[in-house]
Structures are given as structure tokens and as C-alpha cells.
C-alpha positions, -999 to +999 in steps of 0.1 A: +279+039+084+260+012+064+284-009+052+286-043+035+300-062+070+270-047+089+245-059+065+257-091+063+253-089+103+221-081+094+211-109+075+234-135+102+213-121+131+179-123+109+188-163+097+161-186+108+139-150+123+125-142+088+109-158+055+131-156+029+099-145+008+111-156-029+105-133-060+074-148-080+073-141-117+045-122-127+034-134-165+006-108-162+024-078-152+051-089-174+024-088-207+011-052-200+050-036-192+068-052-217+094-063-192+100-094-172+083-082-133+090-105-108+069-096-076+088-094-038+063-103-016+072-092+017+034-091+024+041-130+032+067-117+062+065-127+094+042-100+104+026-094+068+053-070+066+092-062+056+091-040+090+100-076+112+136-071+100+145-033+107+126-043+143+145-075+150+179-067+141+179-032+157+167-049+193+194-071+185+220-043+187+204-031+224+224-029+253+208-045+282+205-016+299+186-004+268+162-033+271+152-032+305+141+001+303+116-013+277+106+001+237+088+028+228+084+033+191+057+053+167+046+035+137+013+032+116+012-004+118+036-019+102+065-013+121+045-015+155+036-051+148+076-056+141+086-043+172+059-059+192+066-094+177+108-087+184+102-074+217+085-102+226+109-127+213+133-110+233+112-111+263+117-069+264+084-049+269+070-027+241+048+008+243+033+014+205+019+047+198-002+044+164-025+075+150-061+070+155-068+063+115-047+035+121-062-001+103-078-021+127-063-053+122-027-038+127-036-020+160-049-058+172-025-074+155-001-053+175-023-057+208-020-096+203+019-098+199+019-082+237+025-045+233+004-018+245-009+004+219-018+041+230-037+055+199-028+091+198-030+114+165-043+112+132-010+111+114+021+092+121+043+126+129+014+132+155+021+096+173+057+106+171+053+140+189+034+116+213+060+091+215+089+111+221+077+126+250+070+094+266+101+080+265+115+111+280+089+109+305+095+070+312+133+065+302+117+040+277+143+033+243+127+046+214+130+027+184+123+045+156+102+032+123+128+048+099+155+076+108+178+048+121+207+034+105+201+000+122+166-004+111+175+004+075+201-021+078+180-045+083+151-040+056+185-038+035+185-077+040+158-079+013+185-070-016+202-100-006+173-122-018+164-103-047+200-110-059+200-146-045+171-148-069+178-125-098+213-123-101+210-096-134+180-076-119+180-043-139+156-022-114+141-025-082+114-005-075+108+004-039+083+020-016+094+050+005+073+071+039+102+079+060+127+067+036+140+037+058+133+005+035+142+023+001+179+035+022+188-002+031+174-016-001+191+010-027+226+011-004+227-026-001+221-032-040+247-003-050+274-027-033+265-057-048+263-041-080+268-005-089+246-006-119+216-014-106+188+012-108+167+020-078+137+037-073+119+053-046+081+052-051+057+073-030+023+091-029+015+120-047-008+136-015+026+128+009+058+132-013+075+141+011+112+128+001+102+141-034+098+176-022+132+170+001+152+157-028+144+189-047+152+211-017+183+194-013+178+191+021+147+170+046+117+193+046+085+193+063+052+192+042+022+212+057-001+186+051-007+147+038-035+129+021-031+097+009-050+065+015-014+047+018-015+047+055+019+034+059+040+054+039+018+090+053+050+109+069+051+146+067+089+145+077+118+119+061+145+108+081+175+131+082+193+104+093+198+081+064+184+110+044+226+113+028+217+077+018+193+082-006+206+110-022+236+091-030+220+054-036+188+065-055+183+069-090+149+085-093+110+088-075+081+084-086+048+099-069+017+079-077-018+094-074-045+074-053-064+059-080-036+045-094-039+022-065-067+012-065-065-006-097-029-020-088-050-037-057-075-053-084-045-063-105-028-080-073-062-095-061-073-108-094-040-117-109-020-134-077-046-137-054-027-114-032-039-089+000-014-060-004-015-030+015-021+008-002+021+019+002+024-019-009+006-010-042+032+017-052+053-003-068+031-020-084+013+014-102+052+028-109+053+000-131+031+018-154+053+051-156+085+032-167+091+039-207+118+010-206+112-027-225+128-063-221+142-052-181+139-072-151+125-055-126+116-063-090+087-042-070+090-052-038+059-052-020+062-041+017+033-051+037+003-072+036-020-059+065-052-043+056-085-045+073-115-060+054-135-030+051-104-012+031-105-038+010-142-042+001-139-001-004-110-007-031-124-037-046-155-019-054-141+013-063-118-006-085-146-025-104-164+011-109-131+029-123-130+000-147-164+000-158-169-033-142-198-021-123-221+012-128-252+027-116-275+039-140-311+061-136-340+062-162-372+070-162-401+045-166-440+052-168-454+035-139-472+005-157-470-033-151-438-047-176-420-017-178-393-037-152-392-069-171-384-043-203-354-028-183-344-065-174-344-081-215-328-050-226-297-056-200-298-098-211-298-087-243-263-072-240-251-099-216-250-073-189-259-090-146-281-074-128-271-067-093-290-045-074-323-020-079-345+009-067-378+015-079-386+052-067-423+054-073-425+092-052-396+109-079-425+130-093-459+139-082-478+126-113-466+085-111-475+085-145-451+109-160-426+086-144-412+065-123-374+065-116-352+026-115-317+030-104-300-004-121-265-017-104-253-036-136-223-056-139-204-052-172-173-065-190-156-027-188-162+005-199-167-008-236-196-032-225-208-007-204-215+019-232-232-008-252-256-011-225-263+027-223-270+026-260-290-003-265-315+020-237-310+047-256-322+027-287-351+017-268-366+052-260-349+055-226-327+083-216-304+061-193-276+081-175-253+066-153-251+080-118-224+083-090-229+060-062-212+026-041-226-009-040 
């Protein structure tokens, strides 16, 4: 049973283990929602992630028996690099099976906190499949990322400092995979105040607790496609599965581009790295109707490799009109580049990048074709631009293409 005693175990055992990672007011998020957002950063955890406290607290609760055998657990990322960094701590070995897609910097991140990391899979229920026969085979204690009543006791610690900090907090909005964060966060802040709303937030191409909340019951999806990594489960937990259905209030199911721009929001605005099942909370923001609430998104995890984020940074700035590619065709004669150039400066549009294609046609002089990377203000700017070619004679259209 999670109960109010065991949490506040929870948060005894985790005193002095954990950051106590303080809500920061977002002025920003605040303007465009017409409520008062104040961020939870657990991508400033001990680990970049809320995962250190499930991990920690539910080695804590071992036998010693259990220990020596050593850990086994599945996990993403995340909740590897949590396990690692408790088993370690508690001198107790650690086996980590991730899927092969997982983000380099967690695998080494996990590698460097002494675990050994089979890659197995390219989905977490595959590393699961994986790790469940090897702690059969090797009488290793698995430790599971989320359909465990201990481990969401432990991430339930974080509704203790959202109400340490925002006493009259109106919602919390939470990510969910497996459904083991949003059980501790949504049964802990139904005890300390019935009136709270919580709600689950999770990818559109893995809703998988969406699909089971409809069913009534934990259901399997077929298949998952998201670029949030660490909330990609096919299967929620049954165990705390009763939980939710009792705790939360709603979920929302966020589409992939919506992240993207909440990771240009969070870099721009709070010069924060947050991970892709991070960013959900951050998009749900934008599919409340409510005004004038306080409302926390708590953001779980921080650990994303650099070439993820140059990816979303630059898809970002495209989706926003930021940056586009255009194509026109120029008669291959000495100024026709320094005309493409004052007809950009003359809208106040940078250059970035371009490619002269002298070999488009056979006859040079019906034309040449210049592909122009352009930065722009947004989509409004961007128009402009088009236009003022379009003035001058050129048909300009913008193609598809990355930096």
C-alpha cells in the first residue's frame, strides 16, 4: 500500500541522497498560458534525473540476501543511471539492460557509475524480455523502472517539495511511460490535499496508459513511435496501475512536434537541457483552457546526447520559421549572386549557407539554380523575404531540407 508513513520513509531514507531541486517561476511560460507555471526541475537531480529516488530508496528496502545476489534492472536511461549510482553507493553490483536506440550519454553515463550495460532491443519492453530472463538465469534481484510500489514511492518524494514550495498549487502536470513517477506524484499530492488536480502527460505515438485507462484495464500496444525515449513503454505497470485510476484526474497525449518547440522554449527561455518525456509537460501546458492557476510541470530528466539536441534545435528553428531553405533560379551571369544577397539585407534577413548548382540544366544560360539557407525572424519575416524575390522577378520557393 502507498501510504503517507511510507512516503515519509521515503523522503527520511532519501535526506542528504537527493537535491531538493526547488520550483523556479517561469515569467515566460507564465505570459503565453495565462497562469502562474513554476518549472520542477528534476533535470538538476543527482543523475539529471527524478529516477535517483525510486532507485535509492527501493535498494534501501533490500534484504541482504537480496543484495548480494546483485541488481538487474531494464531501463532506457534514466532509471539505469539511478540504479547504477544507488548500487554503487551501497557497494551492491548492478547488470543494466538498455535497448540499442538508447542515448549515448546515458548508456556511458550508466557505464561510468560502475554497472555493466548489456544493450539488447530496440524498445524498453524488448530490454525487459532480456532482463527478466537474466535474473532467472543468474538469481540476480530485478529492480524494476516502474511496476513497483517502492520505486513509486520514492519519485512520490517530489510532491513533498512541490508543496514545501507551493503550498496552494492548483495542478501538477506529470510525465508518464510506465506510470511509476505520475503513481507516487498524484498518490502522494491526493493525501496532502485532496483537491489538487493531477495529470498524466504522455506521447501520442506510445499512449499507452491512455489506451489502458479507456480499457479499464493495462493493455499492450502493438507498436510505439515516439522520439521521447524515456517514456517509449508498450506495457504500463499493473502494479500501481489501481493507483492511477484512483489518483489521476486526466491525460494528455502530445504529438512529437509539440516537443520540439517546448525544447526551444526551455533552451531559449531557462537555458535548460531537458530530455524529449521531459518536454511533455511543458507542451501539455498549451492544451490547458484554465487561467490565473498555479501549476507545476515537473520536468523528469535532463540527459540527452548532443546530437539530439542539435537535431531539435534545428528542427525547432525551421518549424518556427526561424530558418528556411529556399531555391530560385538565376541566369548564369556575373552579379546575379550579389542581387540574391541585397534583396535578403534588404529585408534584414542572415545569410547562412549556399549552393550554386551551375549543372541543374543543360543550357547554363536558361539557369542556374542557388539554394539560400536564410535566417529570419519567424514565419512572418520569412514571407517577406519570399515576396520581396518575388517582386524582383524571381520565382523563390522554399525547399525541405536540414542545416
Amino acid at each position: 500500500m502507498l501510504t503517507l508513513n511510507e512516503f515519509k520513509a521515503a523522503r527520511s531514507v532519501l535526506s542528504g541522497v537527493i537535491l531538493d531541486t526547488n520550483l523556479i517561476y517561469s515569467p515566460a511560460l507564465s505570459k503565453s498560458t495565462g497562469n502562474q507555471i513554476y518549472i520542477k526541475p528534476e533535470n538538476l537531480q543527482v543523475t539529471g534525473a527524478y529516477k535517483i529516488r525510486g532507485a535509492y530508496y527501493k535498494i534501501s528496502t533490500l534484504s541482504e540476501e537480496e543484495r548480494s545476489r546483485g541488481l538487474i534492472t531494464a531501463s532506457a536511461g534514466n532509471h539505469a543511471q539511478g540504479v547504477a549510482y544507488a548500487a554503487q553507493a551501497s557497494g551492491v553490483k548492478a547488470t543494466i539492460v538498455m535497448p540499442t536506440t538508447t542515448p549515448l550519454v546515458k548508456v556511458n553515463n550508466t557505464k561510468d557509475y560502475g554497472a555493466e550495460v548489456i544493450l539488447d532491443g530496440e524498445t524498453f519492453d524488448d530490454a525487459a524480455a532480456l532482463c527478466t530472463q537474466l535474473a532467472q538465469e543468474r538469481s540476480l534481484t530485478y529492480v524494476h523502472p516502474f511496476n513497483d510500489l517502492a520505486i513509486a514511492t520514492g519519485q512520490g518524494t517530489i510532491s513533498y517539495e512541490i508543496f514545501k514550495d507551493l503550498p496552494d498549487v492548483d495542478i501538477i502536470l506529470v510525465p508518464i511511460g510506465g506510470g511509476g513517477l505520475a503513481t507516487g506524484v498524484a498518490t502522494l499530492a491526493k493525501l496532502l490535499n485532496p483537491n489538487v488536480t493531477v495529470i498524466g502527460v504522455e506521447p501520442a505515438g506510445a499512449a499507452s496508459m491512455k489506451a489502458s485507462f479507456e480499457a479499464g484495464h493495462v493493455v499492450t500496444l502493438p507498436a510505439i513511435n515516439t522520439i521521447a525515449d524515456g517514456v517509449a513503454v508498450k506495457t504500463p505497470g499493473d502494479q500501481v496501475f489501481p493507483y492511477l485510476q484512483k489518483n489521476l484526474d486526466d491525460i494528455i497525449a502530445i504529438h512529437d512536434d509539440e516537443l520540439v518547440d517546448a525544447f526551444l522554449d526551455m533552451m531559449e527561455r531557462h537555458k535548460m537541457v531537458v530530455e524529449n518525456a521531459g518536454l511533455l509537460p511543458i507542451a501539455a501546458l498549451h492544451h490547458l483552457t484554465c487561467k490565473g492557476k498555479n501549476i507545476v510541470p515537473v520536468l523528469s530528466g535532463g540527459n540527452m546526447d548532443v546530437i539530439t539536441m542539435s537535431s531539435l534545435v534545428q528542427h525547432g528553428l525551421i518549424n518556427r520559421g526561424r530558418v528556411f531553405t529556399f531555391s530560385v533560379q538565376l541566369p548564369d551571369r556575373p552579379g546575379e549572386l550579389v542581387r540574391v544577397a541585397e534583396i535578403v539585407a534588404g529585408q534584414n534577413g542572415n545569410i547562412i549557407k549556399l549552393e550554386h548548382n551551375q549543372f541543374v540544366n543543360i543550357n547554363r544560360q536558361a539557369g542556374v539554380e542557388l539554394k539560400v539557407t536564410t535566417e529570419a525572424f519567424g514565419h512572418a519575416h520569412k514571407s517577406a523575404i519570399l515576396e520581396a524575390f518575388k517582386r524582383e522577378g524571381y520565382d523563390a520557393r522554399v525547399v525541405s531540407t536540414i542545416l
